[in-house]
Structure formats: structure tokens, C-alpha cells
MIRO-578290 format. One line per field, with one value per residue (C-alpha): residue number from 1; x, y, z. Coordinates in Angstrom, 3 decimals, always signed. Layout:
<rs>
lumdo	(NUM  ...) $
x	(X  ...) $
y	(Y  ...) $
z	(Z  ...) $
</rs>
This chain:
<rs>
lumdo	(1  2  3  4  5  6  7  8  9  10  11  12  13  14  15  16  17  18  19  20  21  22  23  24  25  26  27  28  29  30  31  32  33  34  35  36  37  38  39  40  41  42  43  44  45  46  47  48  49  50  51  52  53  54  55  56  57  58  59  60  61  62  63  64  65  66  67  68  69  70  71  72  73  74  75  76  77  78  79  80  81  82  83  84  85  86  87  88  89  90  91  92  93  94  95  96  97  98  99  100  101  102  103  104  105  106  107  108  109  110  111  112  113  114  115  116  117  118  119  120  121  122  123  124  125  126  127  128  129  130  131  132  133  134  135  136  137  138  139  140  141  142  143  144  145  146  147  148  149  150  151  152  153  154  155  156  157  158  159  160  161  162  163  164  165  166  167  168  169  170  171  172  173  174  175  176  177  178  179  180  181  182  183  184  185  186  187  188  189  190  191  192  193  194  195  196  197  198  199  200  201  202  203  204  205  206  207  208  209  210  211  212  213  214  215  216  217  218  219  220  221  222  223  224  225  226  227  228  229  230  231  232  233  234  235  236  237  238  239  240  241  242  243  244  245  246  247  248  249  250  251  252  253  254  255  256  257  258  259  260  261  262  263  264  265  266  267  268  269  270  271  272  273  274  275  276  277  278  279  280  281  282  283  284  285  286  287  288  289  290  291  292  293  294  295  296  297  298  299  300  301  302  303  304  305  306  307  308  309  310  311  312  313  314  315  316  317  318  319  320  321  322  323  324  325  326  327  328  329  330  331  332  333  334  335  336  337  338  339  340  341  342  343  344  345  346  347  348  349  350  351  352) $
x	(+14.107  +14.699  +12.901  +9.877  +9.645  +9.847  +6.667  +4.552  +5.339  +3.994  +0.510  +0.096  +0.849  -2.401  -3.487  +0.022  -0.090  -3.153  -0.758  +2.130  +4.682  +4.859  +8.546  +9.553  +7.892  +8.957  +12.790  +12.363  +10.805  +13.955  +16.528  +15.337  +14.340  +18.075  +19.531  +17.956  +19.390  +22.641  +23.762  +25.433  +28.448  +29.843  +31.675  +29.237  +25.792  +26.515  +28.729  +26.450  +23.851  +25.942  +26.509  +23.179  +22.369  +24.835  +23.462  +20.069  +20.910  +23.180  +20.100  +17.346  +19.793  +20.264  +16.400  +15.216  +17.789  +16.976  +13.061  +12.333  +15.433  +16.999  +13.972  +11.687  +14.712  +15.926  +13.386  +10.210  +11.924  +13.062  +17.043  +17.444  +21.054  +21.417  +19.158  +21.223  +24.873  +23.928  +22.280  +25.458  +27.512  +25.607  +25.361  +29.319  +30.351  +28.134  +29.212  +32.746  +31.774  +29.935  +33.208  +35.395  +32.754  +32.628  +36.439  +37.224  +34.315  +35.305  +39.271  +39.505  +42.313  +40.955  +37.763  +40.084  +41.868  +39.222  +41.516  +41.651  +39.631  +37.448  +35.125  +34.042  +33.991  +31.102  +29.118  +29.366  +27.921  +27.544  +25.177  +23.106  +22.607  +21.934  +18.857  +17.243  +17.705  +15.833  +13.306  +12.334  +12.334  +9.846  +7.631  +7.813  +7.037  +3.810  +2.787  +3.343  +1.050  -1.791  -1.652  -1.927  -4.448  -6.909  -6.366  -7.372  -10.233  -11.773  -10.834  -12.883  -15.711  -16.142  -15.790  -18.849  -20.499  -19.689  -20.761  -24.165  -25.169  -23.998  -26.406  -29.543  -29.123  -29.361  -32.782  -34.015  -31.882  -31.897  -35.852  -34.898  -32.336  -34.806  -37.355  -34.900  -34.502  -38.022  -38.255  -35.060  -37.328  -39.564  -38.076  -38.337  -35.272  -34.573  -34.249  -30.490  -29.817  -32.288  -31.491  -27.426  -27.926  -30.422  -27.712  -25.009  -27.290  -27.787  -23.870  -23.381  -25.845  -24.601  -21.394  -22.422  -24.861  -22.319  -18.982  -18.128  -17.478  -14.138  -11.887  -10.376  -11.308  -9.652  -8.335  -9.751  -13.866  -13.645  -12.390  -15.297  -17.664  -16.356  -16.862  -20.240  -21.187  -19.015  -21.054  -24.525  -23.898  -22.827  -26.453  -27.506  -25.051  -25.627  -22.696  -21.600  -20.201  -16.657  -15.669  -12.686  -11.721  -8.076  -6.402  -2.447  -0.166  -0.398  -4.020  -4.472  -2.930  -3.651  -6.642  -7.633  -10.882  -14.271  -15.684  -12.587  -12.649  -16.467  -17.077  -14.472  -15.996  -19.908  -18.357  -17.098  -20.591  -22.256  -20.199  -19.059  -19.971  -23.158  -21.069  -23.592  -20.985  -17.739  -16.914  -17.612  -15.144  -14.481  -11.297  -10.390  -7.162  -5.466  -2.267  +0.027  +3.897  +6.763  +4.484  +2.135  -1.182  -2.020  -5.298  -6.004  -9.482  -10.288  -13.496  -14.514  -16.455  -18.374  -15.823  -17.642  -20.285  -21.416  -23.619  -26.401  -26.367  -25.914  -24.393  -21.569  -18.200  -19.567  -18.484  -14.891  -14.613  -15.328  -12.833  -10.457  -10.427  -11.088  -7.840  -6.403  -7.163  -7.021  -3.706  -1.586  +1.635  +1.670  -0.635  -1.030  -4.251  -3.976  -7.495  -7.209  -9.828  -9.393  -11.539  -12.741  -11.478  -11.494  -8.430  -7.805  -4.565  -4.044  -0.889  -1.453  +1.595  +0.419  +0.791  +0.583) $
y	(-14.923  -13.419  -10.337  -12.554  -14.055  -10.575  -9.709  -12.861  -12.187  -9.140  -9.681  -13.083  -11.514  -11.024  -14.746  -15.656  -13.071  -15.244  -17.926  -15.647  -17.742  -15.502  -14.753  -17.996  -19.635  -16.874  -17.141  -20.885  -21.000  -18.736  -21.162  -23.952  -22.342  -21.024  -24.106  -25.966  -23.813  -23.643  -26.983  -28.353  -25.450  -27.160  -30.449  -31.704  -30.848  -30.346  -27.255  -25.751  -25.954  -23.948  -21.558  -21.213  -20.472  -18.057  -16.280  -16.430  -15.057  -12.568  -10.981  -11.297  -9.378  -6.408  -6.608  -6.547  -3.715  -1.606  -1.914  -1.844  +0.760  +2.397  +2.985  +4.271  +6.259  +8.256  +7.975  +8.312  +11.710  +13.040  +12.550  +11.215  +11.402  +9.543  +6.777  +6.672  +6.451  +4.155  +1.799  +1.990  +1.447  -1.572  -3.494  -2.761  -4.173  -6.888  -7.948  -7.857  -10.125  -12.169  -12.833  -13.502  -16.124  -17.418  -17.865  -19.187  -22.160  -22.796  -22.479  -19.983  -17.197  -14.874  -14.024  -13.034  -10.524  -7.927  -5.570  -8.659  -8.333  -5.251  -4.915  -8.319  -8.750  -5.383  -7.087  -10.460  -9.551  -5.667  -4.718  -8.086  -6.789  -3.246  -4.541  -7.093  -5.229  -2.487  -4.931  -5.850  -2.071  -1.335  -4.174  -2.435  +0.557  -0.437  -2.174  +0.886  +3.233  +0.408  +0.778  +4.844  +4.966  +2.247  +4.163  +7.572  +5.686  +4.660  +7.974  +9.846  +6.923  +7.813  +11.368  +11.690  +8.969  +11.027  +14.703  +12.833  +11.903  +15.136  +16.590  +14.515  +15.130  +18.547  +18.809  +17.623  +20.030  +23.008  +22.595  +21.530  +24.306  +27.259  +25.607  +25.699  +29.470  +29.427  +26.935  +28.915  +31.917  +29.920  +28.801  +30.670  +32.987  +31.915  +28.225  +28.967  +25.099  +24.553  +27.354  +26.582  +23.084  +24.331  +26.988  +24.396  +21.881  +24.964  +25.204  +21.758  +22.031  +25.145  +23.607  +20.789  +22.730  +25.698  +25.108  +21.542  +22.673  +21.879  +18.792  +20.030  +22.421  +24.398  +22.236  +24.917  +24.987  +20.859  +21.193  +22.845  +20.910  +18.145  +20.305  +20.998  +17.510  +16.307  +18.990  +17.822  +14.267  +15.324  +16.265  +13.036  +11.640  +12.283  +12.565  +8.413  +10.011  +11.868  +13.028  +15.188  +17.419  +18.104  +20.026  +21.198  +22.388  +25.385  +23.506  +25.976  +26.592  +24.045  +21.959  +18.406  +16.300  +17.696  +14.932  +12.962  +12.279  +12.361  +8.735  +7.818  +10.179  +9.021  +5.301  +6.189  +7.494  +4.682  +1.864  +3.773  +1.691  +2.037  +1.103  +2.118  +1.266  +3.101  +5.666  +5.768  +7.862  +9.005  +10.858  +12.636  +14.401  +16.855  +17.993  +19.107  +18.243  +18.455  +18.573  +15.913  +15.747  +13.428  +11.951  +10.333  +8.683  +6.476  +5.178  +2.479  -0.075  -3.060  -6.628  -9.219  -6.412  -7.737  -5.526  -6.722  -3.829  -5.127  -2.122  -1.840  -0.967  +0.683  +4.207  +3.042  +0.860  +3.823  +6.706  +3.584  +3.779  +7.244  +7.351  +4.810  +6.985  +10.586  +10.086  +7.108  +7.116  +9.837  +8.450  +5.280  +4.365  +1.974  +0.874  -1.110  -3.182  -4.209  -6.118  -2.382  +0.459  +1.176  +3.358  +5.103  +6.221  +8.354  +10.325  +12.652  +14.536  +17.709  +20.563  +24.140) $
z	(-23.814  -20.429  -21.153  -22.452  -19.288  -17.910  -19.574  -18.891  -15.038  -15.398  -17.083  -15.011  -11.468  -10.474  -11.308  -8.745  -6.191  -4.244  -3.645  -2.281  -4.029  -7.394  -7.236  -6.394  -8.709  -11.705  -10.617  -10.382  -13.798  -15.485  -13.469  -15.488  -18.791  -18.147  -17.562  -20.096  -22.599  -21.447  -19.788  -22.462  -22.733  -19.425  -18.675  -15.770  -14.775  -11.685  -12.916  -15.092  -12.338  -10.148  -12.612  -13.840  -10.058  -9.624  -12.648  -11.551  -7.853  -8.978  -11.640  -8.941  -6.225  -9.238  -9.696  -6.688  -5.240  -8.565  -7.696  -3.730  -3.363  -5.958  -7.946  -4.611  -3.474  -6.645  -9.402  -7.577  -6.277  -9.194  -8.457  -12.243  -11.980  -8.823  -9.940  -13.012  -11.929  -9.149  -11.741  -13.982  -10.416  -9.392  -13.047  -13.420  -10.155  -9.948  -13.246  -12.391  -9.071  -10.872  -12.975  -10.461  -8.851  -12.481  -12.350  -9.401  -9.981  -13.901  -12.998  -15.968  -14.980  -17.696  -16.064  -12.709  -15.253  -15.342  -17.862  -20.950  -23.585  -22.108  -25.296  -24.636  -21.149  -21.515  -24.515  -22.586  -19.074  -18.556  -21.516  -20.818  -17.431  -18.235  -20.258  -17.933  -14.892  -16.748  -17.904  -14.427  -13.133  -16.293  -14.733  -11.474  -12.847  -15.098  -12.201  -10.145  -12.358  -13.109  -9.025  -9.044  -11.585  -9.904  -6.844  -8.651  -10.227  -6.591  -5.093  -8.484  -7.876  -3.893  -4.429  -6.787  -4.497  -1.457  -3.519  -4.422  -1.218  +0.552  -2.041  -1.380  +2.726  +1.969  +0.574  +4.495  +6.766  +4.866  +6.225  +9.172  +9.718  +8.956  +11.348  +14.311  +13.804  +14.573  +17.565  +19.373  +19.416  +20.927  +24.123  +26.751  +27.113  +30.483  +29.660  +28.704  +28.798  +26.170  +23.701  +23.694  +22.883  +19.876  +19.262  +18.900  +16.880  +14.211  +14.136  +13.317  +10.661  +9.374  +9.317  +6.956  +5.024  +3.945  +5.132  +3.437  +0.126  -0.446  +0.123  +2.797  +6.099  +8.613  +11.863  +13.772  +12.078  +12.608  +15.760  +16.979  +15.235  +17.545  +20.659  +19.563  +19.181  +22.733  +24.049  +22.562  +23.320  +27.441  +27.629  +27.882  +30.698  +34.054  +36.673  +36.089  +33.108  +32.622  +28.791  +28.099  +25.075  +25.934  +22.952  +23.236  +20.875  +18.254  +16.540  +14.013  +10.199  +8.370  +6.957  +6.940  +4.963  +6.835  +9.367  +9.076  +13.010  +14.451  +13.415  +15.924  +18.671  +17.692  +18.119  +21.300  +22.549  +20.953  +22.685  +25.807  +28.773  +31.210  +34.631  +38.141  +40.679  +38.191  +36.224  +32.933  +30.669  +27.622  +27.235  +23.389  +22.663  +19.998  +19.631  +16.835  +17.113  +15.100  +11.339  +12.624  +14.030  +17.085  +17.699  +20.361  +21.782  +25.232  +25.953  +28.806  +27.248  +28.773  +28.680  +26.703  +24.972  +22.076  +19.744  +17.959  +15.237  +11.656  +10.705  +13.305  +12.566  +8.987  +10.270  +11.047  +8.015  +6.097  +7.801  +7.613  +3.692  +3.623  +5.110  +2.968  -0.172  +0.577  +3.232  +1.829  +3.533  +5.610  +8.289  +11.079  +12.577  +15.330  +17.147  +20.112  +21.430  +24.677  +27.725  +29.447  +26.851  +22.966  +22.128  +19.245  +18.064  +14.866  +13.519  +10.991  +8.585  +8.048  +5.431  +7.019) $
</rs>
């Protein structure tokens, strides 16, 4: 009966998890189908409530530890034979506490003797526990994989999304690439200004157009990407501006998804503020440390701005689940949006 309940928690979690009372009202529901069942072996309700509680407490402890530790700790990581004997560990000695409890409450020496009538004692409360405990970790773990595979569903789903579009905005700036080849040969060759910022607009392109096949990209390509765009977008400050591109640490070795961090820097440049009597700043730093990479981004921003653009926030939404999908657990974004800056704060783990 237990493990029936078991089962109809699982398929019915999704309908109980908007409420945020699920496990409550699942634990709640086995007290009393447990009770109800059972009542009549004692003298006095009251007993067989408190039994039927400790019951109840004592399987939900064994559950719970089994899924949120012992399962995340040992099985997820392959240590089969440290999940295992731990499992065995924790069903045997709760058992046996669970006895004593039982024996102290019913006055019944013979549960206190833990060596009488071994055989039983195991088919009585051991193997029962061995099989619902495992009944609730198979929950967890169905749940677990329905999880992973929506997950790699979306990730397939955004991927061919993302491959489609990076497809159609090529048809425009491969033309518009080979046509700024011709208009740097045009400028005059002593209007340096002019042809660097061309030269560094081609790079960008180039950089999109050819260099963004795979899923991930060399730190060091997408760093300069950045400085090419920093350096595009300086152009168009005049001296009320101050940006900085501070990078420290050894930034080079290993690879990270293409464009992952220019929607923070074009959202810095979009909402940096337009003091006359102040500095306006935008300060941007990189640094690898200890298998992680730091990101860090300041702006100034105007106190009680507020933008008109329907489409604000889209770019950040988007890195926000990009990150979500292609990073989980091995990153933390924190954005802070306070009355005269916008900060940005992202740790990376790293692969070299």
C-alpha cells in the first residue's frame, strides 16, 4: 500500500508542486491511510497515534536522507559501494531505534532485546524498510531523469533555433563583409582613425562569420572580440566618458560558448549614464583564479532611468538561460541594480 502511494506522489507532483505543500500533504495522507489500517492492534488511540507517527517520521527521515544526500553524494558519482553500505547502515540502525522507541512507549521488553528472535525482528522492520526507502529514492530518481531529459530537449530545441538564425544573418554580412574590403581601400590612408575602426568592424564580422562554428571558443579569440567592440563603442564618447578593460590572471587555455559575455557589455553601453557635470564610467574586468573565471562589469547609470524600449532586458534574459542550460551548477550570476551603477558579477568553473 505504501509503495502505491509512492507512485501516485510521483505522477501527481506536478499538479501539487504549485501549492508548495506536496510533501506535507503526501506524508499527511500515508499518516492516516496508516493509521486507519492499523489502529485497532493497540489498546488506545491515542497509542496507536503515537506510533503510527513515529513510523511515519522515522520513514520520511530514511527517505529524505537517502534522496537529498546519500543518493546526490554516492550514486550520482558513481561510488556504488558507498551508496550501498550506507543505505544498508542507515535502514539497520534506524530500525533498531525505531525499536527501542517502540519499546519504551508499548512497555514491551522484547523489542529492547535487539538479539531475540533476529529472523523476525529483520522480516518485521528491516526488509519493510529496505523496500520503501528504495521506493521513494526510485521516485527521486525518475523524477531526476524526466528533469535531465526536458532539459536536453530545450537545450537540442535552442541549439537548432540558435544554428538557424546564425544561418539566416549570414546571408547579409557575408555582403556586407566583402564590401568593407572595398570601402577600407577607400579611405584615405592617412585617416588612420577611420581605417582601424573599419579594421576592427571586419574582425568582429570575421569573427562571427568563420570562427563560431563550434559550441565552444577560445577565452583568448572572445576576449578580443570584446576589445574590439569596447573599442568601437569608445568612438562615440567624448572625454565625459571613462571605460576600462582590465584583464589579470593567466586568461588563456581554455574555451567558453562564443558571445556568452557582449550582451552584458552592449547593456552597459546602452544604459550607461549621460552625466555633464560627472564622470561617466564603465569599468569591465577578467580574471582567471583558482579553476574559475571572474567576470566582472560596472557601469554608472542615471537614478530613476526608466527605458521606454519594449524589448529591454531580452539580451540578459537570454545569456541568463543560456547560462542556465549550457553551465548548470558550475556558475553564479549576480546583477545588481542599484540608484547610480549596474554591476555585474559572474563566476565561471572552468575546464582547461
Amino acid at each position: 500500500m505504501e509503495s502505491v502511494l509512492l507512485f501516485w506522489y510521483m505522477t501527481n507532483t506536478d499538479l501539487l508542486l504549485k501549492y508548495k505543500l506536496h510533501h506535507l500533504f503526501f506524508w499527511l495522507m500515508l499518516f492516516g491511510l496508516w493509521y486507519f489500517l492499523r489502529y485497532e492492534d493497540y489498546s488506545t488511540t491515542a497509542r496507536a497515534f503515537r506510533v503510527t507517527l513515529i513510523k511515519v517520521t522515522d520513514l520520511a527521515i530514511m527517505v529524505y536522507i537517502t534522496n537529498y544526500l546519500l543518493i546526490p553524494a554516492f550514486l550520482y558519482k558513481r561510488k556504488y559501494l558507498a551508496f550501498a553500505f550506507t543505505f544498508v547502515l542507515m535502514v539497520v540502525v534506524s530500525s533498531a531505534i525505531k525499536m527501542n522507541i517502540l519499546g519504551r512507549l508499548l512497555d514491551n521488553p522484547t523489542l529492547l532485546d535487539l538479539t531475540g528472535n533476529l529472523k523476525a525482528r529483520i522480516y518485521d522492520n528491516v526488509i519493510p524498510h529496505f523496500f520503501l526507502v528504495l521506493s521513494g529514492a526510485a521516485v527521486k530518481l525518475m523524477m531526476d531523469y524526466t528533469r535531465m531529459q526536458q532539459r536536453m530537449v530545450e537545450m537540442a530545441k535552442e541549439k537548432a533555433e540558435a544554428e538557424l538564425n546564425f544561418l539566416k544573418s549570414q546571408i547579409n554580412p557575408h555582403f556586407l563583409f566583402n564590401s568593407l574590403n572595398s570601402v577600407y581601400f577607400l579611405i584615405e590612408k592617412n585617416n588612420t582613425g577611420a581605417r582601424e575602426a573599419l579594421h576592427k568592424f571586419s574582425a568582429m564580422l570575421r569573427y562571427q562569420l568563420y570562427e563560431m562554428n563550434g559550441d565552444k571558443i577560445p577565452i583568448e579569440k572572445e576576449m578580443q572580440y570584446l576589445e574590439d567592440y569596447v573599442d568601437l563603442q569608445k568612438l562615440r564618447k567624448d572625454e565625459h566618458y571613462a571605460v576600462e578593460f582590465n584583464r589579470t590572471g593567466d586568461l588563456k587555455g581554455f574555451a567558453i560558448e562564443p558571445l556568452l559575455l557582449v550582451p552584458f557589455v552592449e547593456n552597459a553601453f546602452k544604459h550607461i549614464s549621460h552625466h555633464k557635470d560627472q564622470l561617466n564610467f564603465i569599468k569591465l574586468d577578467l580574471e582567471k583564479k583558482n579553476g574559475t573565471f571572474y567576470f566582472k562589469l560596472e557601469n554608472s547609470k542615471e537614478a530613476g532611468a526608466i527605458t521606454t524600449d519594449k524589448h529591454a532586458g531580452i539580451g540578459l534574459n537570454n545569456v541568463k538561460r543560456r547560462l542556465e542550460l549550457l553551465y548548470p551548477g558550475t556558475h553564479q550570476l549576480t546583477i545588481t541594480n542599484g540608484i547610480n551603477t549596474f554591476n555585474v558579477k559572474l563566476e565561471l568553473k572552468i575546464k582547461n
